[in-house]
C-alpha positions in Angstrom: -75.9 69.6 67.6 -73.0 71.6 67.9 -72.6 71.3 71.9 -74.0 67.5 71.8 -70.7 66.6 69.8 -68.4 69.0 72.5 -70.2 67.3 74.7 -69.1 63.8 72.7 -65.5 65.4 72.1 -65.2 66.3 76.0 -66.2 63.0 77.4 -63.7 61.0 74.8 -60.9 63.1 75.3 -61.7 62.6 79.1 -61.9 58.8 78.2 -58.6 59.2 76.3 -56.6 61.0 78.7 -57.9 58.3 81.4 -57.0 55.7 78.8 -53.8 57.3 78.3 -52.3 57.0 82.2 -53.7 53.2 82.1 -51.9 52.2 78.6 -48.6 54.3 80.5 -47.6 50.7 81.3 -47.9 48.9 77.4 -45.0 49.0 75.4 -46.9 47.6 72.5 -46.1 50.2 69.7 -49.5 49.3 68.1 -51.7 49.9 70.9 -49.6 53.3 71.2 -49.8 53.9 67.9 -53.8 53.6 67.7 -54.2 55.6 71.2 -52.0 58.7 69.5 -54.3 58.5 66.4 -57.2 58.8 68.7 -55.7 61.7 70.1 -54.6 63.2 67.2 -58.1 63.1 65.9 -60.0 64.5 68.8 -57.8 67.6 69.0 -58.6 68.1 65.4 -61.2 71.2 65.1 -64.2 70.6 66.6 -66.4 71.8 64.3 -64.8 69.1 61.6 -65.8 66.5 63.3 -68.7 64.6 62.5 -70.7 62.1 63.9 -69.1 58.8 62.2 -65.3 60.0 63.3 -66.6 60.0 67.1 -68.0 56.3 66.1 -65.1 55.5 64.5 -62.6 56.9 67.3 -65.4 55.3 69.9 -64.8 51.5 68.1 -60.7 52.6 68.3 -60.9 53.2 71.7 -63.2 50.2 72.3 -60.7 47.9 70.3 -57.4 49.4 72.9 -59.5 48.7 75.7 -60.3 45.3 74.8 -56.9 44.8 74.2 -55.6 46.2 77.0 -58.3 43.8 78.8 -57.0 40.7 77.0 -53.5 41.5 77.6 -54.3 42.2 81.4 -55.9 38.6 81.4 -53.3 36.9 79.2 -50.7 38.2 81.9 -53.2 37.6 84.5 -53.2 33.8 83.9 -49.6 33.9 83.3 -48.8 35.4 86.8 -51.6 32.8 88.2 -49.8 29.8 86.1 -46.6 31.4 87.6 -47.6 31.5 91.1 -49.0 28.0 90.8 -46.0 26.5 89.4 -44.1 28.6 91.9 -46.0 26.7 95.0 -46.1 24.2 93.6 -42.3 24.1 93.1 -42.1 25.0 96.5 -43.9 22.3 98.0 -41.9 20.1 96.1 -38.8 21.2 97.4 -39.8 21.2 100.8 -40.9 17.6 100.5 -37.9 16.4 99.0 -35.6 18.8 101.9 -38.3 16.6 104.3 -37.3 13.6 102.8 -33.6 14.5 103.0 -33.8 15.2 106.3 -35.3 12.0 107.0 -32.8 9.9 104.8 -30.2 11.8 106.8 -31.8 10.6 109.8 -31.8 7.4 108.6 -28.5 7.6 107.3 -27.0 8.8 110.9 -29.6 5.6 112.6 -27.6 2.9 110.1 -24.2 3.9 111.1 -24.9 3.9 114.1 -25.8 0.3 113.8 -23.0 -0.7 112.2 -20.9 1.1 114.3 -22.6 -0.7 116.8 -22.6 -4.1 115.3 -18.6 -3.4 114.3 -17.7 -3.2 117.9 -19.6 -6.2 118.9 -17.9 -7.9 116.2 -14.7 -7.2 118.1 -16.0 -7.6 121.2 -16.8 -11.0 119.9 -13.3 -11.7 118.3 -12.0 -10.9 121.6 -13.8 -12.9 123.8 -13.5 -15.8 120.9 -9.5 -15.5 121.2 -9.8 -15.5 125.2 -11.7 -18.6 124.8 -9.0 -20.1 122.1 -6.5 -19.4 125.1 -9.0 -20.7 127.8 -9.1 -24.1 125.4 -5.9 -24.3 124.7 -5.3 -24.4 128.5 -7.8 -26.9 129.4 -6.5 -29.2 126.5 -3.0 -28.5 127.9 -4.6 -29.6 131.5 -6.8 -32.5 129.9 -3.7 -33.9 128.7 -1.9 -33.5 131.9 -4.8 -35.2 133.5 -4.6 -38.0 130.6 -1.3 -38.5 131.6 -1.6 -38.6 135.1 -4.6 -40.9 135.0 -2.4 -43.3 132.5 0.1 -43.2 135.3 -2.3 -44.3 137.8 -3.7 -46.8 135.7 -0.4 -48.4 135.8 0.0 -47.9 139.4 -3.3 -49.3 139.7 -2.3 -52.6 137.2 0.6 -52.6 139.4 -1.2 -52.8 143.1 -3.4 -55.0 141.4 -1.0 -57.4 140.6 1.1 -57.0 143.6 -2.8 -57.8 145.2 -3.2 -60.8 143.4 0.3 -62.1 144.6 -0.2 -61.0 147.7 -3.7 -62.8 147.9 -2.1 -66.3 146.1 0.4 -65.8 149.0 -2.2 -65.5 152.2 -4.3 -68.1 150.1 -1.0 -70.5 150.3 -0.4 -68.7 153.7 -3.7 -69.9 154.9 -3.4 -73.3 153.6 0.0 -74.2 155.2 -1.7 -72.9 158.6 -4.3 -74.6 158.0 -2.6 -77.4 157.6 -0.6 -76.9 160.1 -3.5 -76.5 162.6 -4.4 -79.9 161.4 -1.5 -81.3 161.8 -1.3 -79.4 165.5 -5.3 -80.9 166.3 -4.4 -84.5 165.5 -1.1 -84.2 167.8 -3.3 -82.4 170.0 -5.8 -85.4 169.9 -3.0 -87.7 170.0 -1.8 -86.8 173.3 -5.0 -86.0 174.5 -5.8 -89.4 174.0 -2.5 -90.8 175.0 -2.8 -89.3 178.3 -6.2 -90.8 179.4 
């Protein structure tokens, strides 16, 4: 029996030192506080040790590594939860620095627009005050014209009744020769006559 529980003792204290370098990392005074009771308790004599302490420090040791297992899958899903929200935060940046770049792109495509639409404007003020001029000329010359077709219209009243003078004058013209080629066609008939 005696060499069954060195046996025991030897294989737990090989546990314990294995156990030992793992819980290196814990800083949870509890655990440590358990592990160096453990250890304290397997160094004791050997012959002192009976069968329900090497249960008891078994259940110990079984209790820190189930801890230690929860605690490495607590900060297990923490890390995962961690790098999820981290990618995920990442995605979401980089969408919203793709979206900037395309509302910067956008941006720079509207003021170009306006730019563009700006210097049409002028373009089109320009060419609006060239026509203003361009009217103001032709009114300038319509007038002008007005005024020399109002002179010609006068001329034109004038000739016309200068014409109509003229034409009651050949009209009275052409009557008195017409008379008088009467008057010269009976003398002509008269001496015709008289000379038969």
């Amino acid at each position: 029996m005696k060499t069954n529980a060195d046996k025991i003792v030897l294989e737990e204290a090989e546990r314990t030192s294995h156990l030992e370098e793992l819980l290196l990392d814990l800083e949870r005074p509890e655990v440590a506080a358990e592990l160096q009771k453990f250890v304290d308790d397997t160094e004791q004599d050997e012959e002192g040790i009976e069968l329900n302490q090497i249960v008891r420090n078994s259940k110990v040791l079984l209790d820190i590594i189930t801890e230690q297992a929860r605690a490495r899958l607590i900060w297990q899903i923490v890390a995962g939860c961690f790098l999820v929200f981290a990618v995920a935060t990442s995605f979401i940046c980089l969408g919203l620095y793709m979206n900037r770049g395309n509302q910067i792109e956008k941006f720079g495509l509207a003021e170009a627009n306006i730019q563009r639409a700006g210097n049409d404007i002028k373009q089109a003020e320009q060419k609006i005050r060239t026509l203003q001029g361009q009217l103001a000329d032709s009114k300038a010359e319509l007038k002008n014209a007005q005024n020399l077709l109002d002179g010609s219209n006068a001329d034109v009243k004038n000739l016309q009744n200068q014409l109509a003078d003229t034409a009651q004058r050949l009209k009275a013209l052409q009557n008195s020769n017409a008379e008088a080629v009467k008057q010269l066609n009976e003398r002509l008939q008269k001496l015709s006559t008289s000379r038969k």
